[in-house]
C-alpha positions in Angstrom: 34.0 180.1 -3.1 32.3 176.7 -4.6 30.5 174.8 -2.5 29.4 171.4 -3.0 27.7 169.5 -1.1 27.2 165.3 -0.7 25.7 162.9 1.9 21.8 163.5 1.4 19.8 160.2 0.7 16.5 158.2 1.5 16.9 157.1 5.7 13.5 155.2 7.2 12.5 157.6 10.5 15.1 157.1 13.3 17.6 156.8 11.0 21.0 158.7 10.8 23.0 160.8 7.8 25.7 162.8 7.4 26.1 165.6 4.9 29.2 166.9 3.7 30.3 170.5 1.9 33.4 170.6 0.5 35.2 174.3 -0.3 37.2 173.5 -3.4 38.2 177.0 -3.8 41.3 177.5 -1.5 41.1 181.2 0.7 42.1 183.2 2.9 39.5 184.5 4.3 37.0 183.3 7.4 33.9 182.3 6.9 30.9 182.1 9.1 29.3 178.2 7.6 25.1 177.2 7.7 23.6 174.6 6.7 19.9 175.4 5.7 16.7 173.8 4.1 13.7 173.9 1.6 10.8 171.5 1.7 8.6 171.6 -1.5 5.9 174.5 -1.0 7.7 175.6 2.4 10.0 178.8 2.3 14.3 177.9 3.4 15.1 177.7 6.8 18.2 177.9 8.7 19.3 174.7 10.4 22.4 175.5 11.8 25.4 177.5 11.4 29.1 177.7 12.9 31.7 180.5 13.0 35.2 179.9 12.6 35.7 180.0 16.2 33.6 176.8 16.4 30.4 178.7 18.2 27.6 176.7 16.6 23.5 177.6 16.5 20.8 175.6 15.8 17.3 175.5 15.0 14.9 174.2 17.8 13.7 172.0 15.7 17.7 170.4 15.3 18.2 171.1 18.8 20.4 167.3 20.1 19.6 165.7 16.9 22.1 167.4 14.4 25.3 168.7 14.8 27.5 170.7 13.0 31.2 170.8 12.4 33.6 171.5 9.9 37.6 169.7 9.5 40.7 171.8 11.1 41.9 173.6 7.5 38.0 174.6 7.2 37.6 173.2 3.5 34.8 170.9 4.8 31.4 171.1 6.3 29.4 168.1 8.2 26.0 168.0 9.4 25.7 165.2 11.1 21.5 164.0 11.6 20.4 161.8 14.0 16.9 160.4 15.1 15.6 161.8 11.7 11.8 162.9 11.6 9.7 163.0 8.2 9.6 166.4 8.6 13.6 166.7 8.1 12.8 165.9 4.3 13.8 168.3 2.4 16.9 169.8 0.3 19.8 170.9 2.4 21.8 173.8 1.1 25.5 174.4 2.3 26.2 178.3 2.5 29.5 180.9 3.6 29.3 184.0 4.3 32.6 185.7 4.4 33.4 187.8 7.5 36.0 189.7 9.3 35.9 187.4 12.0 34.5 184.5 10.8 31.9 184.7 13.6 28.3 183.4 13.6 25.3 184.9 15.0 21.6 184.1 16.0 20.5 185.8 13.2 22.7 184.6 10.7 20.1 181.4 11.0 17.7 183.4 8.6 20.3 183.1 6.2 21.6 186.0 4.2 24.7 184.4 3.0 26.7 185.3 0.2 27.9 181.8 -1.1 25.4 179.1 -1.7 25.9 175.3 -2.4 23.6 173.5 -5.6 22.0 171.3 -2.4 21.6 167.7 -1.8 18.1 165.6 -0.9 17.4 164.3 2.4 14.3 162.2 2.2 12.6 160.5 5.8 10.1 157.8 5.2 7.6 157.0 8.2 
């Protein structure tokens, strides 16, 4: 699994972005997908995170302002943003986690994940 991720860039507040992950390396197997975050001097959070049946989780601090999706053959991640805050700033991470199912839970949010993107900046001025 490589995962690379695009899409992050400077928005003012209230402005709108959409990241994209892209799995370059073709497989069979199901992946439960997460999109998580690092501000400088704050420890990685999990944003949000969808299971190959399409069951998505968020963060309450997401909650109706992102949403995640991914395309139909599963090679590609979104996250789309909305009504960004400030506090959205900081480098998203695209992640996989190979399963049996594919499935995503609650706790998958804390983000032990086997596959992890390089990241790409999201900055939010005021």
């Amino acid at each position: 699994v490589h995962l690379v991720e695009s899409g992050g860039g400077s928005v003012q507040a209230g402005g709108s972005l959409r990241l994209s992950c892209v799995n370059s390396e073709y497989t069979h197997r199901r992946y439960c997908m997460g999109w998580f975050r690092q501000a400088p001097g704050k420890e990685r959070e999990g944003v949000a995170v969808i299971g190959a049946d399409g069951r998505a989780r968020y963060a309450d601090s997401v909650k109706g302002r992102f949403t995640i999706s991914q395309d139909n053959a599963k090679t590609t991640l979104y996250l789309q943003m909305i009504s960004l805050k400030p506090e959205d700033t900081a480098m998203y991470y695209c992640a996989a986690d190979a399963r049996l199912t594919g499935n995503c839970y609650e706790a998958d949010l804390r983000g032990d994940f086997g596959y992890w993107g390089q990241g790409t900046q999201v900055t939010v001025s005021s």
